[in-house]
C-alpha positions in Angstrom: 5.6 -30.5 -27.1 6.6 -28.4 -24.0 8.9 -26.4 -26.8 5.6 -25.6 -28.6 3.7 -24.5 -25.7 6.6 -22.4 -24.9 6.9 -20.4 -27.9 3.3 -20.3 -28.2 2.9 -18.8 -25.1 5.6 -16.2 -25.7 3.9 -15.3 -29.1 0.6 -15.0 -27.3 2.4 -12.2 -24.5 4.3 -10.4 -27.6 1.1 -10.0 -30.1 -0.8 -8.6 -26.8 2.3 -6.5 -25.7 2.3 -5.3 -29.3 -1.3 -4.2 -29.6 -1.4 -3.0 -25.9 -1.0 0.9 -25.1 0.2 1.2 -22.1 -0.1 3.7 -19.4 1.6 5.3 -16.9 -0.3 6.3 -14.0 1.2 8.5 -11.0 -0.5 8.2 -7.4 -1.0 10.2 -4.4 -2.5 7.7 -1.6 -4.5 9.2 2.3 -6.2 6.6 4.5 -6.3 5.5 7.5 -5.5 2.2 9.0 -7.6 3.0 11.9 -10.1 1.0 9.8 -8.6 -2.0 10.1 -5.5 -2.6 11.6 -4.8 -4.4 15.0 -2.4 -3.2 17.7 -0.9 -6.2 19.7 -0.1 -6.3 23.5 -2.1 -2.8 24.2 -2.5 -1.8 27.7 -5.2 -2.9 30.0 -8.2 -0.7 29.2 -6.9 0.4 25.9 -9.3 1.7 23.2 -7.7 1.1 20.2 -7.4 4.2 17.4 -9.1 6.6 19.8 -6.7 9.3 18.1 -7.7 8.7 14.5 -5.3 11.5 13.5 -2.7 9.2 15.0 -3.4 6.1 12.6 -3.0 8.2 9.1 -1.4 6.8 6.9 -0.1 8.4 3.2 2.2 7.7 0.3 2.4 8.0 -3.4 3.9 5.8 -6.1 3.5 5.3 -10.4 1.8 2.4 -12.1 2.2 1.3 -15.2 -1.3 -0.5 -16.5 -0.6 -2.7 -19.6 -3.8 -3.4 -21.1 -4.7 -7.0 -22.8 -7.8 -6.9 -25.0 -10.7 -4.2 -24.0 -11.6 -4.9 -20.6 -8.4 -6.8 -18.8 -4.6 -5.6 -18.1 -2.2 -6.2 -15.7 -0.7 -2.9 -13.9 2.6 -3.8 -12.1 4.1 -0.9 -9.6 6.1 0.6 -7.5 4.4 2.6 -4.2 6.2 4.1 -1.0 4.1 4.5 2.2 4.0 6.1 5.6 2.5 4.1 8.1 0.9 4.6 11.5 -0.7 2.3 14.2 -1.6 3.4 17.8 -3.7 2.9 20.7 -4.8 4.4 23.8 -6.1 3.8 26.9 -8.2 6.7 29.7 -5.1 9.1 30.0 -2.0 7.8 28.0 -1.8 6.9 24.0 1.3 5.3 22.0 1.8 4.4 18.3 4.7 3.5 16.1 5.3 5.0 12.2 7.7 3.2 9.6 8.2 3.3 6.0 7.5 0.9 3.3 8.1 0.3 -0.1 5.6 -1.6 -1.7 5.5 -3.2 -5.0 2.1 -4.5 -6.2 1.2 -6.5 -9.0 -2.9 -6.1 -9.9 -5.0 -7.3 -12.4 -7.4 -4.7 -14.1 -10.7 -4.5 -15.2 -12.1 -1.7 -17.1 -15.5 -1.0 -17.9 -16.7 2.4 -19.4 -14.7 5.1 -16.7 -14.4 2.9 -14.1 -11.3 0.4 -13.3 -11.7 -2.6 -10.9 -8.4 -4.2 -9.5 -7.3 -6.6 -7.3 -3.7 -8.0 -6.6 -0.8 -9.2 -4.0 1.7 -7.0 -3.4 4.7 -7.4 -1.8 6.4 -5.1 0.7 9.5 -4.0 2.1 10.0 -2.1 5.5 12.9 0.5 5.0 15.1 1.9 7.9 14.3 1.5 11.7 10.6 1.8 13.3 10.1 5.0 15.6 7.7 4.6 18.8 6.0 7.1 20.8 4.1 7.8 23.6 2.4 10.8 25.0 -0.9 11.6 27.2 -4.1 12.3 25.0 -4.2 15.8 24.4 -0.6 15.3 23.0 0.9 16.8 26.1 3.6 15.4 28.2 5.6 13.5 25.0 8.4 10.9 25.9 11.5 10.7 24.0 10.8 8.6 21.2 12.7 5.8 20.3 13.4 2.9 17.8 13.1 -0.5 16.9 15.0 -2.8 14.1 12.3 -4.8 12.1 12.4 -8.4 12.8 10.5 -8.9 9.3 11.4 -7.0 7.0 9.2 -8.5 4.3 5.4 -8.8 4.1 2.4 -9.5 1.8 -0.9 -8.6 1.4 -3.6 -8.0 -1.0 -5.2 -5.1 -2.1 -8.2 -4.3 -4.0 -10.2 -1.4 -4.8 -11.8 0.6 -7.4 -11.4 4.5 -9.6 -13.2 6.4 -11.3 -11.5 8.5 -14.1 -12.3 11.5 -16.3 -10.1 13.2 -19.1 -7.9 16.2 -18.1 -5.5 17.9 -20.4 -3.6 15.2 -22.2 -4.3 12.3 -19.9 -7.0 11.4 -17.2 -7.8 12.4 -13.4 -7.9 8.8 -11.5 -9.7 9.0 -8.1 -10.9 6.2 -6.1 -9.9 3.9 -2.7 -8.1 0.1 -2.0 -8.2 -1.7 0.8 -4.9 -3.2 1.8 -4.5 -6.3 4.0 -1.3 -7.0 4.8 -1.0 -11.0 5.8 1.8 -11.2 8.4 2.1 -8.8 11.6 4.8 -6.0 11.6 7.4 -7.6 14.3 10.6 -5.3 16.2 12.9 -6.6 18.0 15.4 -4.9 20.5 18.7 -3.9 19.5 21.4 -5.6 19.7 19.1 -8.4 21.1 17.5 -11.3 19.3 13.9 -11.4 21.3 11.2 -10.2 18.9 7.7 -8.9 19.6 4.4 -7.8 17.4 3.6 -4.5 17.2 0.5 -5.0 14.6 -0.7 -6.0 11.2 -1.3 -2.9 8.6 -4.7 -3.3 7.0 -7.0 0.1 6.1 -8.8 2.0 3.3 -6.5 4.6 1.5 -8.0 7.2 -0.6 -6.3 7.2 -4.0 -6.1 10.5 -6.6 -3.9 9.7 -9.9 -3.4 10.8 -13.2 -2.7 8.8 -16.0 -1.3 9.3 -19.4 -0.2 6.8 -22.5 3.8 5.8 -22.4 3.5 7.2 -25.8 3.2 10.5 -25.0 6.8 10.1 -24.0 7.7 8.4 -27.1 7.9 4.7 -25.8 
C-alpha cells in the first residue's frame, strides 16, 4: 500500500511538473532592518536605529517559481544579502554588517498581477562580522574590527507581496517581504570560546524583479 501511495504521489509531482511553466525570476532587494530588528546589550541611554542610514540593508538573488494549477506554485531560491544593525546613544553610535546567503523556499499565490508568498528560508552567514563605532555625525571613527560567528546558521520566515506588469519578453516584479529571522546573530571572540548576541535580523526589504519563462532559454 505505501508502494502505491508512493508512485502515486510521484505521478501526481511529474503530471504537475509536466504541465507547469516555470519561471525564472531575478531580484534586486533595499530595506531596512531598522523596522524591526533588535540590538542586544546596547549602551545605557541608547536609542536604537537613530541613524537609519546605518541599518540598510540590500542584496539580490534569482527565483525560480514553478507553478501547480492556476493560482498555487512553489518558488525555491537562492538570495545573497548585506546586512546592518546599529544603535546609538546621545553622542556615540555602533553597528555591525555581515553577509548572508539565504536560500528560501515559498509558496505562491497568484491572482490577476499580483503574487502572494510566504515561506521559511534558511540562511547562511559567510566570512567574519565587521563592527564599528564612531560619534553621530560620523566623525571620530575607531578602527573597526571582527568577529567569528558563533551561528552560523539561521531561519526565519518571510512573506510579502508583488505586483507585476509585462516588459519586453518577460515581466517587471515590484513589491516588499518582511523577513524574520528566528534565532539571534551570535559572535564570539577569536580564538576564544565565550559567545555573545549581537541581534536578531528582522525588516521590510523593497523588492524589484523581472521575470521571464525557463523556456525562453530553451529548458
Amino acid at each position: 500500500m505505501k508502494k502505491i501511495f508512493a508512485l502515486a504521489a510521484v505521478a501526481l509531482v511529474s503530471v504537475a511538473l509536466a504541465a507547469a511553466d516555470p519561471v525564472l525570476i531575478g531580484h534586486g532587494y533595499l530595506g531596512l532592518g531598522a523596522l524591526g530588528s533588535t540590538v542586544e546589550n546596547k549602551p545605557d541611554g541608547s536609542n536604537e536605529f537613530k541613524a537609519f542610514g546605518d541599518n540598510l540593508d540590500f542584496g539580490g538573488g534569482i527565483d525560480v517559481n514553478i507553478p501547480f494549477g492556476g493560482y498555487f506554485g512553489v518558488q525555491p531560491g537562492v538570495d545573497f544579502y548585506v546586512n546592518n544593525l546599529a544603535s546609538g546613544n546621545g553622542s556615540y553610535k555602533a553597528g555591525v554588517n555581515y553577509v548572508t546567503l539565504d536560500v528560501p523556499v515559498l509558496f505562491t499565490v497568484k491572482y490577476k498581477k499580483f503574487n502572494f508568498f510566504v515561506g521559511p528560508y534558511f540562511s547562511f552567514a559567510l566570512g567574519q562580522m565587521t563592527a564599528w563605532q564612531s560619534r553621530n555625525d560620523g566623525s571620530d571613527r575607531k578602527p573597526d574590527y571582527h568577529y567569528d560567528f558563533n551561528n552560523i546558521f539561521n531561519i526565519g520566515l518571510s512573506v510579502g507581496l508583488t505586483y507585476e506588469q509585462r516588459l519586453g519578453m518577460g515581466f517587471l516584479t515590484y513589491g516588499a517581504r518582511y523577513m524574520l529571522d528566528f534565532l539571534p546573530v551570535e559572535a564570539k571572540y577569536a580564538n576564544n570560546s565565550k559567545s555573545f548576541a549581537i541581534g536578531t535580523r528582522r525588516g521590510l526589504v523593497f523588492d524589484i524583479g523581472y521575470k521571464i519563462p525557463l523556456s525562453f532559454f530553451g529548458l
